[in-house]
ROFI-793832 format. One line per 10 residues: their letters; for each residue x, y, z of C-alpha. Coordinates in nm, 2 decimals, padded with zeros to 4 digits. Layout:
<recs>
a = X,Y,Z  ...
</recs>
This chain:
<recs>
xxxxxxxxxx = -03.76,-00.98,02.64  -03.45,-01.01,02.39  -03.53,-01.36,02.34  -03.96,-01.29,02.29  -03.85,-01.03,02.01  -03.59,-01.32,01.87  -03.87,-01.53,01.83  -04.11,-01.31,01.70  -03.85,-01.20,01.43  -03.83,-01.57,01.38
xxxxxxxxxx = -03.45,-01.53,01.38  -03.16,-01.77,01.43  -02.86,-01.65,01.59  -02.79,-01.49,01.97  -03.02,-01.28,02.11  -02.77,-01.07,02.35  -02.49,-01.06,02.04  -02.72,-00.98,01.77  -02.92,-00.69,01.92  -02.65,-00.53,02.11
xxxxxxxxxx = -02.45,-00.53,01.80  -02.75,-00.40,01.60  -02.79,-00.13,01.82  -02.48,00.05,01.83  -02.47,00.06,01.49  -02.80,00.18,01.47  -02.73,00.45,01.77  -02.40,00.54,01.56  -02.67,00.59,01.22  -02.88,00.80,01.39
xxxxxxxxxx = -02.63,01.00,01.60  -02.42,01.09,01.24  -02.75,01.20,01.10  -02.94,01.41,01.38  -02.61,01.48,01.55  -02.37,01.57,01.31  -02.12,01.81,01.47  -02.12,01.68,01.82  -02.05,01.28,01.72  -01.79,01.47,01.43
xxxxxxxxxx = -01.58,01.70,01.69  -01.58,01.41,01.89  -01.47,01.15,01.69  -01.24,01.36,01.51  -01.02,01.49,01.89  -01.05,01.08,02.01  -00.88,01.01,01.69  -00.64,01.30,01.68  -00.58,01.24,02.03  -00.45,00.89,01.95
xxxxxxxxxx = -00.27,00.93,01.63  -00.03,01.20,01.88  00.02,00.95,02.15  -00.05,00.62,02.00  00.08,00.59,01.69  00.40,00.42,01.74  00.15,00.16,01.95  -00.02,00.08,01.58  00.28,00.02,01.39  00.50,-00.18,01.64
xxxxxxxxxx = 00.22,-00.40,01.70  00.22,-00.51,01.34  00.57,-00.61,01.32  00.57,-00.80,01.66  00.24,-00.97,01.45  00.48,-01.06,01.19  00.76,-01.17,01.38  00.51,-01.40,01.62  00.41,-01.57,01.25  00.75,-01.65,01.10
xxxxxxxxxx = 00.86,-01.79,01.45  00.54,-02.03,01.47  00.57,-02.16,01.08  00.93,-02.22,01.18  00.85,-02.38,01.50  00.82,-02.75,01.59  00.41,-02.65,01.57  00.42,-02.53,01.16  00.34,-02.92,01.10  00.05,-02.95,01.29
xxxxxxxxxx = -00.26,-02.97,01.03  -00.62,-02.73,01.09  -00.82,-02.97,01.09  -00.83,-03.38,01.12  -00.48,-03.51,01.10  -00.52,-03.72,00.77  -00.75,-03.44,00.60  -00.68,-03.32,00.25  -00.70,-02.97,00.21  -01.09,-02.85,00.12
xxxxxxxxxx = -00.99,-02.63,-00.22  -00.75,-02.67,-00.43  -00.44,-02.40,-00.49  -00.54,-02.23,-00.74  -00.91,-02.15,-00.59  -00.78,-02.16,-00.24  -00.59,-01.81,-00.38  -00.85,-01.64,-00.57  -01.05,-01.63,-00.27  -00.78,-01.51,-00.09
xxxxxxxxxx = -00.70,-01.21,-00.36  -01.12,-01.11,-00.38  -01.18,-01.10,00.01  -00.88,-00.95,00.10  -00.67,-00.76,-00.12  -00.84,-00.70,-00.45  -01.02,-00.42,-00.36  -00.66,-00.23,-00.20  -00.52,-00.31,-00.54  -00.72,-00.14,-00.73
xxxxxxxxxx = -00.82,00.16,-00.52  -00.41,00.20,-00.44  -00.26,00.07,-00.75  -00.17,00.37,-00.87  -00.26,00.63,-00.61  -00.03,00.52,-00.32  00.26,00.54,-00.55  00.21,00.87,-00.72  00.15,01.04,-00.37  00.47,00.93,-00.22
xxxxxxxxxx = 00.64,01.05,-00.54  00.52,01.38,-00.54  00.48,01.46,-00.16  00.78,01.20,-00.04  00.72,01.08,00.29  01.04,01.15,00.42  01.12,01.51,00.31  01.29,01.59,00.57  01.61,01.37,00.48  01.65,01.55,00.14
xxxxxxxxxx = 01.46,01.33,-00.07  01.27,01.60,-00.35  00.96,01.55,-00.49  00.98,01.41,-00.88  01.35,01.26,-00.84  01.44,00.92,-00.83  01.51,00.91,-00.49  01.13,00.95,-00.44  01.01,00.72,-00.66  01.23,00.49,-00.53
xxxxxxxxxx = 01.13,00.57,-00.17  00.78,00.57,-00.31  00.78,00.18,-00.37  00.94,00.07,-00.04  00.65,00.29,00.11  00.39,00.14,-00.08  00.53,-00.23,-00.03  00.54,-00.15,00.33  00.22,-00.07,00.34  00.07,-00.37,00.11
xxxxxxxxxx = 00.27,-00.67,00.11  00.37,-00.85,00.41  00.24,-00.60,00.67  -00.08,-00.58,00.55  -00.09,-00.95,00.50  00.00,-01.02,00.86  -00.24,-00.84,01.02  -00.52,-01.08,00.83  -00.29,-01.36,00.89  -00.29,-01.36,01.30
xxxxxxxxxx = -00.63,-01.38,01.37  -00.70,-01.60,01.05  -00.44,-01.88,01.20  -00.64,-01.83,01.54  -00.97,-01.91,01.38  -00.83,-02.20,01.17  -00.71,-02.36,01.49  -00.97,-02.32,01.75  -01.27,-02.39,01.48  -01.07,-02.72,01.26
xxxxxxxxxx = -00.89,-02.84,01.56  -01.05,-02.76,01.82  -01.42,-02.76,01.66  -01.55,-02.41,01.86  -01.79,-02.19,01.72  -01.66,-01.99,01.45  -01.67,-01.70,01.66  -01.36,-01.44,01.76  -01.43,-01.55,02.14  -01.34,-01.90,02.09
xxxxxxxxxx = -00.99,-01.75,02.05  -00.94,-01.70,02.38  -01.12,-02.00,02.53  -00.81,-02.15,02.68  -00.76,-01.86,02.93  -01.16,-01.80,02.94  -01.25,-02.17,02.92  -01.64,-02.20,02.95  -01.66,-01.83,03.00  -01.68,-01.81,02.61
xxxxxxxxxx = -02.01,-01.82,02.66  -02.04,-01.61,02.89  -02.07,-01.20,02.94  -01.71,-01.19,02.87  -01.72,-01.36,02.52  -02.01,-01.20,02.44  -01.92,-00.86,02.50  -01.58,-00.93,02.24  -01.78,-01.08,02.00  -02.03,-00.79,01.94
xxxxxxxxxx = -01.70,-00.57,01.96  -01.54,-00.79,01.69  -01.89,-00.76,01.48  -01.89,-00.40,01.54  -01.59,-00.32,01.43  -01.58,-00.59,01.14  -01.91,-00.36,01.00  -01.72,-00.04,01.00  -01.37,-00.18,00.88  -01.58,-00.29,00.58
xxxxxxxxxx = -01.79,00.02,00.56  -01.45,00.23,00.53  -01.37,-00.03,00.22  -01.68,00.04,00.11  -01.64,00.42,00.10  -01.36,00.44,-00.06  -01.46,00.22,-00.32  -01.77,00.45,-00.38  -01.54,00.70,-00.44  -01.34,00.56,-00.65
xxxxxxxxxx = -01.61,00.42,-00.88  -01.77,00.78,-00.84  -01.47,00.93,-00.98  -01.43,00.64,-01.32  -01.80,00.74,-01.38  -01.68,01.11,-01.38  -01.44,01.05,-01.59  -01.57,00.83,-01.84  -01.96,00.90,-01.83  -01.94,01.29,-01.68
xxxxxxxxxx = -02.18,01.20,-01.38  -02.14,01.43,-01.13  -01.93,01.35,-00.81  -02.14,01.45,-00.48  -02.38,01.30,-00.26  -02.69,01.15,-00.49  -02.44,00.97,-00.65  -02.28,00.80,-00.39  -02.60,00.70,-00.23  -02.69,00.54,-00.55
xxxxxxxxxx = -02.35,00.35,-00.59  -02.34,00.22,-00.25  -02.79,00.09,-00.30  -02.63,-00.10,-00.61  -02.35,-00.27,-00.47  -02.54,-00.36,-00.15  -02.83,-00.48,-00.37  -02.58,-00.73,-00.59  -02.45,-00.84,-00.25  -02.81,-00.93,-00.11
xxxxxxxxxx = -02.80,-01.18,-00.47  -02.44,-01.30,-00.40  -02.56,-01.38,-00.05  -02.89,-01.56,-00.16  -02.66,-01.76,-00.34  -02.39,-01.93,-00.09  -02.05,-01.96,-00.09  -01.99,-02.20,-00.39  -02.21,-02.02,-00.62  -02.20,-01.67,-00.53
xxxxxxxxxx = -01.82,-01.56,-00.36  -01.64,-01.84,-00.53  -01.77,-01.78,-00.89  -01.72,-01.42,-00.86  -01.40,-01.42,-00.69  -01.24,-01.64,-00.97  -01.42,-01.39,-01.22  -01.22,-01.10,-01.07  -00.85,-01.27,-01.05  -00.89,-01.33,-01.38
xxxxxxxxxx = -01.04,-00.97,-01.51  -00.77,-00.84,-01.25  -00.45,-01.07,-01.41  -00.56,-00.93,-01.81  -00.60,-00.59,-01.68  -00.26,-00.60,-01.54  -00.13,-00.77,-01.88  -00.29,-00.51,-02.06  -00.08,-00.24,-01.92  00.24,-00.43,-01.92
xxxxxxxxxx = 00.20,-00.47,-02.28  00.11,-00.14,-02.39  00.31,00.01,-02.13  00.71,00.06,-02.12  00.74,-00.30,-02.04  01.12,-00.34,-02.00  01.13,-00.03,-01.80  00.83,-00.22,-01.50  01.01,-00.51,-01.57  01.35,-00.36,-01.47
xxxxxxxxxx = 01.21,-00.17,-01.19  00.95,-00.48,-01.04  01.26,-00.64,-00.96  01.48,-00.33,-00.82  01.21,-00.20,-00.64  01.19,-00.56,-00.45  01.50,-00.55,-00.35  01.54,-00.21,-00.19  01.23,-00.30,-00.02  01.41,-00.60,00.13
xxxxxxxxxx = 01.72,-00.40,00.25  01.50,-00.12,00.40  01.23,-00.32,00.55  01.39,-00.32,00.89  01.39,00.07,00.90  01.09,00.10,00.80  00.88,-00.18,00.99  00.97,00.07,01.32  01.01,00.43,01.15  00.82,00.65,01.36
xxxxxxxxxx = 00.94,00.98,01.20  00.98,01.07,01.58  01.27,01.37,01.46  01.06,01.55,01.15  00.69,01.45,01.36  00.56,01.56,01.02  00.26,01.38,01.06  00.28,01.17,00.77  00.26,00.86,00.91  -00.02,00.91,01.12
xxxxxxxxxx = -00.21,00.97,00.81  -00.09,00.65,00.60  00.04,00.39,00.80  -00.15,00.45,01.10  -00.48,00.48,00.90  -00.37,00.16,00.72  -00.32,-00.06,01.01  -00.64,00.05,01.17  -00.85,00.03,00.87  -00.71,-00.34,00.81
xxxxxxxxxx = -00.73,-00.51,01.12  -01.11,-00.36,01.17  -01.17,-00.58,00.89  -00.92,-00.89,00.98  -01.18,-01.05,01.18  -01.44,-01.12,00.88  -01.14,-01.18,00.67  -01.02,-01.44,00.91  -01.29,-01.67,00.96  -01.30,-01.66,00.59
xxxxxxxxxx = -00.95,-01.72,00.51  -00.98,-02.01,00.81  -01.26,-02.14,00.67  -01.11,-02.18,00.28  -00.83,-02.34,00.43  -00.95,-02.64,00.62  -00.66,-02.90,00.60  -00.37,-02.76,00.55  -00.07,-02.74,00.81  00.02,-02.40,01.02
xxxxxxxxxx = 00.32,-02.35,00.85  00.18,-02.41,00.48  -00.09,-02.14,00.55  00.15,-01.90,00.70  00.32,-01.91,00.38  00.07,-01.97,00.15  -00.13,-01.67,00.34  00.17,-01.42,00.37  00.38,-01.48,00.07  00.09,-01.55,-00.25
xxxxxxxxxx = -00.04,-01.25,-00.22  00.21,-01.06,-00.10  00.44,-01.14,-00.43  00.13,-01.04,-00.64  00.07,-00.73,-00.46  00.51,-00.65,-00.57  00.43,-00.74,-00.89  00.10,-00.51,-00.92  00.20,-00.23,-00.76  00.53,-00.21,-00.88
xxxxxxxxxx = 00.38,-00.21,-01.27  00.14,00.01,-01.19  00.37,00.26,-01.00  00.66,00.20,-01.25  00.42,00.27,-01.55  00.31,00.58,-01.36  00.64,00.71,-01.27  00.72,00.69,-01.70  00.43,00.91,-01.72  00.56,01.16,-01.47
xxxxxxxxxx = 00.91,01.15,-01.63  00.89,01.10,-02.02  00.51,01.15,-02.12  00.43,01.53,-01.96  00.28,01.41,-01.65  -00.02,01.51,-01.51  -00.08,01.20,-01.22  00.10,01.39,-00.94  -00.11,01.71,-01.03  -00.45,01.54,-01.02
xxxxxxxxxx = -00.33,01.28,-00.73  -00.14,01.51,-00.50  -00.22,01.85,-00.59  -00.58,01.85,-00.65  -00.62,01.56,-00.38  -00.81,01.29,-00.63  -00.72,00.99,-00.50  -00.95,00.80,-00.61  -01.00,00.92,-00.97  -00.57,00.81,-00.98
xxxxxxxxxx = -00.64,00.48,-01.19  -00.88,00.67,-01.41  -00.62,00.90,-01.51  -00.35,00.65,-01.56  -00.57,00.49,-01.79  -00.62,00.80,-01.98  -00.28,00.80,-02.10  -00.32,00.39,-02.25  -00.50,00.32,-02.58  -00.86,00.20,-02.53
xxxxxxxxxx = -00.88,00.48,-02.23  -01.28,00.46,-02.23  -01.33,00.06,-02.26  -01.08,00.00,-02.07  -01.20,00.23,-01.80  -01.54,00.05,-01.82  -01.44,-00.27,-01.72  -01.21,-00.13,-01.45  -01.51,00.02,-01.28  -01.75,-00.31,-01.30
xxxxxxxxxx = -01.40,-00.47,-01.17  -01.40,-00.23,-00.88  -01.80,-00.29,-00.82  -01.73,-00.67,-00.79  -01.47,-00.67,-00.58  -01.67,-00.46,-00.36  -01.98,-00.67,-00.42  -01.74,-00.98,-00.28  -01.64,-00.84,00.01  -02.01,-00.70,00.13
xxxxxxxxxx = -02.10,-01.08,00.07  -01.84,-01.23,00.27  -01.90,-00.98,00.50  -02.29,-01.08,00.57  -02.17,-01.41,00.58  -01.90,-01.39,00.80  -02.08,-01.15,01.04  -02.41,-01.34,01.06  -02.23,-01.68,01.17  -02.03,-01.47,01.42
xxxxxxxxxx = -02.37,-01.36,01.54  -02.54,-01.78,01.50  -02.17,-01.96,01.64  -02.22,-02.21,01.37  -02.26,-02.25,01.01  -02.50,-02.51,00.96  -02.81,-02.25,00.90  -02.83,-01.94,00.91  -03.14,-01.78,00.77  -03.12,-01.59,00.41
xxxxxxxxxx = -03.28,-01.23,00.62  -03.00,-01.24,00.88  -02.75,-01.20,00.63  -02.95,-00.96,00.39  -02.97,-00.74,00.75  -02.61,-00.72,00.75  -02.56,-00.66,00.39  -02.78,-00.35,00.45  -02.61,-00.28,00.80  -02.31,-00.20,00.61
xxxxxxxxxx = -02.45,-00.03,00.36  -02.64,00.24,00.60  -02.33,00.24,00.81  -02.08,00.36,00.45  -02.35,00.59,00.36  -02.33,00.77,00.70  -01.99,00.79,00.69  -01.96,00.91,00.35  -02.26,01.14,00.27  -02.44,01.25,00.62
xxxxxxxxxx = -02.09,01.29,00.87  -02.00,01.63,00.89  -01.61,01.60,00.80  -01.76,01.36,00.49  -01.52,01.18,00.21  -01.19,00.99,00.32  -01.14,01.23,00.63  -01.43,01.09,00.85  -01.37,00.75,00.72  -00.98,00.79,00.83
xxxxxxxxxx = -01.08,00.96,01.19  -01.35,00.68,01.25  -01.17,00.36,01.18  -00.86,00.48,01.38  -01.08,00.50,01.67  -01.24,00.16,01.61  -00.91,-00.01,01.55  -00.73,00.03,01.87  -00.91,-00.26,02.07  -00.83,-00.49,01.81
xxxxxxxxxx = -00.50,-00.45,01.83  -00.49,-00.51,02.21  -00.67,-00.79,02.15  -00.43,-00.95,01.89  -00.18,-00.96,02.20  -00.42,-01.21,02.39  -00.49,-01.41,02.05  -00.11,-01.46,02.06  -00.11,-01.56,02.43  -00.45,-01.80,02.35
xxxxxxxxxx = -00.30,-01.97,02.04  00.00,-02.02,02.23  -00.12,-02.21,02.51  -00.37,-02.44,02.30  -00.05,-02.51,02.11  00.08,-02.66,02.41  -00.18,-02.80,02.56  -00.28,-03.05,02.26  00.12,-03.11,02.17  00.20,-03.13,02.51
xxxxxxxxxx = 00.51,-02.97,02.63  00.83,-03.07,02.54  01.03,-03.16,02.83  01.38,-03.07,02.90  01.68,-03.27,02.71  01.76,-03.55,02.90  02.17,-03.63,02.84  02.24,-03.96,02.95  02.56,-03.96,03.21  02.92,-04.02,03.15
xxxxxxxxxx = 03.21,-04.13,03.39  03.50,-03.95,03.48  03.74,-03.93,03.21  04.09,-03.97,03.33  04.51,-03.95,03.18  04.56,-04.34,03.19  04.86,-04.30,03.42  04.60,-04.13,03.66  04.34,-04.45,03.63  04.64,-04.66,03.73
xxxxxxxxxx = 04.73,-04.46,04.02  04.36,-04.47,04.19  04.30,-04.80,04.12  04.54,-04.89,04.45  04.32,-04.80,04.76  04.55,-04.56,04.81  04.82,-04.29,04.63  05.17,-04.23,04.71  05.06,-03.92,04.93  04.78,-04.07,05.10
xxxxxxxxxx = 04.46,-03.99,04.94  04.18,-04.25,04.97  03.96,-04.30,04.70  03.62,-04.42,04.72  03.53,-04.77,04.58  03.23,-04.66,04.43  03.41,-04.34,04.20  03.46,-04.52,03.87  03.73,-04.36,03.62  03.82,-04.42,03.28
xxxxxxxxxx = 04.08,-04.36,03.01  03.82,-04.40,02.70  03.51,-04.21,02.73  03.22,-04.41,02.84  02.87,-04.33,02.94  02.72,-04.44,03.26  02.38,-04.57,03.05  02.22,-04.63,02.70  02.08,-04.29,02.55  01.72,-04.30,02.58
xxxxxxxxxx = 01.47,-04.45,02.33  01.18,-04.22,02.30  00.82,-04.33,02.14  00.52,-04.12,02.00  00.29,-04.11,02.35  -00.05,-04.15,02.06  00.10,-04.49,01.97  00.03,-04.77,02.16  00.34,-04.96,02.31  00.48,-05.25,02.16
xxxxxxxxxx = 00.36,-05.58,02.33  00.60,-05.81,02.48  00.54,-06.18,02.53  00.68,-06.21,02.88  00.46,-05.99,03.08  00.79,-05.94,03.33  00.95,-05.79,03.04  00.66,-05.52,03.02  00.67,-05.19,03.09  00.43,-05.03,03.35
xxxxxxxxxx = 00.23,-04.85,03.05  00.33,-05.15,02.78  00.23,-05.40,03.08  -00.13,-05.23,03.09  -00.20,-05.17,02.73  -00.06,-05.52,02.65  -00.32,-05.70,02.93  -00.63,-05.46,02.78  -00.57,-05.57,02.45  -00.53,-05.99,02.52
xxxxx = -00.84,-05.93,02.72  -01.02,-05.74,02.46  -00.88,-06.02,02.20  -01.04,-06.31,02.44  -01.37,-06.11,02.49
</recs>
């Protein structure tokens, strides 16, 4: 029947993936809409229920994540290339990061750019040690909050399953699906129930992770309009925000990926980089200078701590609403920005896109927030303030930037091209999005069919606009309580990616054996070797003829010579001189030669 309707709909993907996934997210619409309370009391006690008892399950697994990374760029494996072993890389550096920056990060940077740091400064995360709202304690506490929560930590949780995907679809040439992962412990089962059942999970949660994005990106560019235009902040509004950047995604999409995601991404890093410049300018520029660099450095000495704080003595709470919500949120989305990030990095070696991956954008994330939070800390302290009232106080987070840039010359232009900066990024990562979740749904990328990927433009689209306007807790509360929910199978299943990439490590390097020492003989005082070299001693003792001893060391054999096993062996003229695998290459090539 599935496949009939396929047909019908003249569609180009699989049948049991496709539908499935279409259908919860359909049942999920329609359930927010006609069932408001019931799916909201719901959600909200599953996800209460697991920020109390699983909390601390979120957070360690992030840093085992990033542990797992630095040991396999270190190990013997960081050489091996994704993709053919004599393959350039596809894009070049520069590109290669500006698609990074738009489908991953861009949109955090400016949503939290300012926001993340004012909040920790006037509500301090860690209260309970002392540190008072306004001091420099808390702003310094502040930054290695907000680095936590954006740099490396953030970064890892794309990098994992991105590193997965590289390998098993370069290497290994599998569908560029999230089941080909685990395809050396399921083997041909990829295809089967099994993998199909973790690939509409991965799609499923990929449309929410990016629906949450989504969200609070409406509500951030809901809140410039407010600011700058007057529009009204409430329902309508959003609707009609979320209709136009779901409508400019549909064109991106239309487009491809060298036309549409590329041109635009390298649009935003550069509207991004003068926006930053801009402030640093105008702004007290030795002061974020001074304090990009200080702020690294305590983040560096107190990353430890806070890569396995749990606040398990204050159980304030906190955490459960930040960095919980955080990891949740971001590894929703990892799968899409995976098998993009895996598919922009065709040819390079594991250990050049752990790097690459992990510290780029990490060291432009320190570099932008701490500007941004510096500059918004001189506000607080030396211009009369006002951030930590609106931010903290009132609880606009997402109007934050807006008012930062009321205090900077140009506030209303400026403002302006914040807000279409905001749309784009958002109109980038609905594009990749479609794109990524419609070749999930195909397994392949040679052609997939324009409609297929406008559906999951729109999928998302209906999906924020439920979350947003028609749940029953609305704004960044239902978003938070849904995509905690949604994120705890991923990060059970980033444990087996861990496991799969492992073993396919091994199986295509082969194992290395144990070190093989070659053998030495029995080093003895000379007077000793003289004694035993008689039969017998002075007391008796015989010796046996075949127990050799030595004054000088001296080993019993030649160390061993060792070749690369994908080289053929060297060919020796005297066939009795040939080894057994040397013997039998060398006879297959004279005959090939006489042939």
């Amino acid at each position: 029947m599935l496949d009939r309707l396929h047909d019908v709909l003249r569609l180009r993907t699989n049948p049991a993936i496709f539908f499935s996934s279409a259908a919860v997210i359909v049942l999920f619409v329609l359930g927010t809409i006609f069932f408001t309370d019931q799916l909201d009391s719901g959600v909200s006690a599953a996800s209460d229920w697991l920020l109390t008892n699983l909390g601390w399950f979120y957070i360690l697994g992030v840093t085992v994540f990033l542990v797992f990374l630095i040991y396999i760029a270190a190990s013997r494996y960081g050489r091996a290339k994704l993709g053919p072993d004599n393959e350039a890389p596809e894009h070049s550096n520069g590109a290669w990061f500006s698609m990074l920056f738009a489908a991953g990060i861009g949109s955090i940077l400016m949503f939290w750019g300012v926001a993340e740091p004012v909040s920790h400064f006037g509500d301090p995360p860690r209260a309970s040690l002392g540190i008072e709202p306004g001091t420099v304690a808390a702003a310094t506490d502040a930054m290695n909050f907000t680095y936590y929560h954006f740099t490396l930590h953030t970064w890892t949780i794309f990098t994992l399953p991105a590193l997965c995907f590289a390998y098993f679809i370069h290497k290994r040439n599998l569908p560029p699906r999230v089941s080909s992962i685990f395809q050396p412990i399921l083997g041909e089962k990829i295809h089967g129930p099994i993998g199909k059942f973790i690939d509409v999970v991965a799609i499923i949660g990929t449309v929410f992770g990016i629906a949450v994005s989504i969200g609070l990106g409406t509500l951030q560019i809901n809140g410039g309009l407010a600011q700058v235009l007057g529009i009204p902040e409430n329902a309508l509004w959003q609707l009609i925000i979320i209709g136009v950047v779901c409508g400019l995604a549909t064109i991106s999409v239309s487009l491809g990926l060298d036309k549409g995601i590329k041109v635009l991404s390298n649009f935003n890093i550069v509207v991004a980089v003068l926006l930053l410049i801009f402030v640093v300018v105008v702004g007290p520029t030795l002061f974020m200078a001074k304090g990009v660099f200080e702020s690294l450095g305590t983040y560096i000495q107190s990353l430890p701590e806070l890569a396995l704080w749990n606040d398990t003595f204050a159980d304030t709470g906190w955490q459960n609403t930040w960095t919980v919500f955080y990891w949740a949120w971001t590894i929703t989305w990892s799968p899409f920005v995976g098998i993009f990030i895996a598919r922009i990095s065709r040819g390079r070696t594991i250990r050049q896109f752990v790097i690459g991956v992990l510290a780029i954008p990490s060291a432009f994330s320190v570099i932008w927030f701490g500007v941004f939070g510096y500059a918004s800390f001189d506000i607080e302290l030396n211009q009369g303030g006002g951030l930590v009232e609106r931010v903290v106080d009132e609880g606009d987070v997402p109007g934050a930037l807006f008012a930062f840039l009321d205090h900077y010359p140009l506030a209303v232009p400026v403002s302006i091209i914040a807000i279409i900066l905001v749309i784009i990024f958002f109109v980038t990562s609905v594009d990749s999005a479609a794109l990524v979740v419609d070749t999930m749904n195909n397994g392949h990328e040679d052609f997939n069919p324009l409609p297929q990927r406008i559906f999951w433009a729109l999928a998302i689209a209906v999906v924020t606009a439920a979350l947003l306007v028609f749940s029953g807790s609305g704004g960044l509360e239902a978003l938070q309580s849904t995509i905690i929910l949604v994120g705890l199978p991923f990060f059970v299943i980033a444990y087996f990616q861990i496991y799969a990439l492992m073993r396919a490590l091994r199986e295509d390097a082969g194992e290395l054996p144990r070190v093989r020492m070659r053998r030495w003989k029995k080093v003895l005082p000379p007077e000793e070797v003289e004694r035993r070299e008689d039969d017998d001693d002075e007391f008796g003792h015989e010796y046996d003829d075949d127990e050799e001893f030595v004054s000088k060391p001296e080993a019993v054999e030649p160390a061993p010579k060792f070749r690369d096993p994908y080289v053929d062996a060297p060919r020796h003229k005297n066939p009795a001189k040939r080894g057994t695998l040397a013997g039998r290459t060398g006879s297959r090539g004279k005959d090939d030669d006489a042939g």
